[in-house]
N, C-alpha and C positions, 0 to 999 in steps of 0.2 A: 088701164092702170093695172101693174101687176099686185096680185096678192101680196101683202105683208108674211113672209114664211119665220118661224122660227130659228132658222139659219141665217137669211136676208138681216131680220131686227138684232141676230147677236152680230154680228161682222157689223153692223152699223153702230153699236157701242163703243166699238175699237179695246173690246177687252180681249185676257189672250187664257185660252186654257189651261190649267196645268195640266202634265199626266195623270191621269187617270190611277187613284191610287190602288194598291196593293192592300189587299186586307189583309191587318196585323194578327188576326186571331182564328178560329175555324168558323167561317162564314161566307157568304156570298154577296161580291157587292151590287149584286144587281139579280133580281127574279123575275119571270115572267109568268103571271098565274091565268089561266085560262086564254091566253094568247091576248088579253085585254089588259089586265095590270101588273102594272111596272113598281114593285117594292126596289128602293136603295137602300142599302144598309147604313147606318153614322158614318156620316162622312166627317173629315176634319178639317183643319185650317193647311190645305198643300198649297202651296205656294209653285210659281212657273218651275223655279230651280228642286223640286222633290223636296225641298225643307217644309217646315211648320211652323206658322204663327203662334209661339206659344204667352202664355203669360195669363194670371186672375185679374178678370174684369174688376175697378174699384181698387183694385191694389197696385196691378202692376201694366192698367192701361187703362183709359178711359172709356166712354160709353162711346164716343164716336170712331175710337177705332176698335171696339168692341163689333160697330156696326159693319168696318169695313172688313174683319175681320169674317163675319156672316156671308159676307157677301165673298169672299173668297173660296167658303164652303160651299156655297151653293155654283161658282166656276168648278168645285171638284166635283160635284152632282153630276152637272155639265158635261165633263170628260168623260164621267160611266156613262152616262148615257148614251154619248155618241160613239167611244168605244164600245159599247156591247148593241147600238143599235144601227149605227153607223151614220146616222143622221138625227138630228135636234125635230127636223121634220116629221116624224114618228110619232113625236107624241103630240096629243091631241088636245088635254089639259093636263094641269097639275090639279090632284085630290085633296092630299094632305101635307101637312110640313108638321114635322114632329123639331124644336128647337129649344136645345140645351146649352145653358149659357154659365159656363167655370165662372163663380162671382163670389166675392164678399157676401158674409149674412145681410149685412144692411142695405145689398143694391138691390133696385125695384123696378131697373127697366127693361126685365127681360124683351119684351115687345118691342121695342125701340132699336134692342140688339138683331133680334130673328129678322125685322125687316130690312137689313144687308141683304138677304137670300131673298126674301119676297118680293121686295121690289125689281130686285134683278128677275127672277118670274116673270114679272108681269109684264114688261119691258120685252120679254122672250116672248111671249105667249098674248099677250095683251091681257087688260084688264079682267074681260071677259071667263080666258081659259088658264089665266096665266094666275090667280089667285084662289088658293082652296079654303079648306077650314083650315087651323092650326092652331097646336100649342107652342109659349114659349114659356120654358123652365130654369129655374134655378138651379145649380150641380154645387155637391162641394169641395168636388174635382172632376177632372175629365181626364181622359187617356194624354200619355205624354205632358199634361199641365197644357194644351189645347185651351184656349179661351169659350171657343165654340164646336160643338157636336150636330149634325142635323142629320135628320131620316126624312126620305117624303115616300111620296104614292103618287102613282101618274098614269093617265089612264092615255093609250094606244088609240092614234089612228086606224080605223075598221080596211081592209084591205078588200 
């Protein structure tokens, strides 16, 4: 029986990447520090077409497309990743998930939102490597009026 790879379990989702986006400001979307960890910078809601899921969670969208919205940030993870690494297979686990969520004062389900992106992880990565620590945050806006912002850390297969 073949290994479960991180490319194998995303193709088997039947979801599609966007491009890989362009950072809007002076920064890098993707690091490499000691040839072991992979910093992303906030990624955003790209969508296949280069547009952006925009809109505030509680106001001008709900919590479950709050979540699906997550989970599209973490397909744009996805693209840098494998644009700047050239394969999903590279990485070894996910560390951290940093998850910003553009919301109403009164919404309380940040966590509910960020796991769009985690679960998609872990589905990628399985359980095991595919789930790190994490925060999920409140904003009282985001870039563009973005619903969702995320940053992670990802630690490299040893070569």
């Amino acid at each position: 029986m073949m290994d479960n790879t991180p490319e194998s379990n995303f193709a088997q989702l039947g979801l599609t990447l966007p491009p890989a986006p362009k950072p809007l400001g002076v920064y890098k979307p993707l690091l490499i520090v000691d040839k072991r960890w992979v910093y992303v910078s906030g990624h955003g809601t790209v969508q296949e077409d280069g547009t952006l899921i925009k809109g505030r969670i509680g106001k001008d969208m709900d919590a479950d497309q709050g979540k699906l919205a997550a989970r599209q940030v973490g397909l744009a993870i996805l693209a840098t990743l494998k644009a700047n690494l050239g394969s999903l297979n590279r990485v070894k686990r996910v560390i951290k998930v940093l998850g910003m969520v553009n919301c109403t004062a009164d919404f309380e389900k940040h966590p509910f939102i960020i796991n769009g992106c985690s679960e998609l992880f872990s589905k990628i990565w399985g359980e095991e490597n595919g789930i790190g620590v994490r925060s999920a945050v409140g904003m009282g806006s985001l870039p563009d009026n973005i619903p969702v912002e995320i940053e992670a850390m990802f630690e490299l297969e040893e070569k």
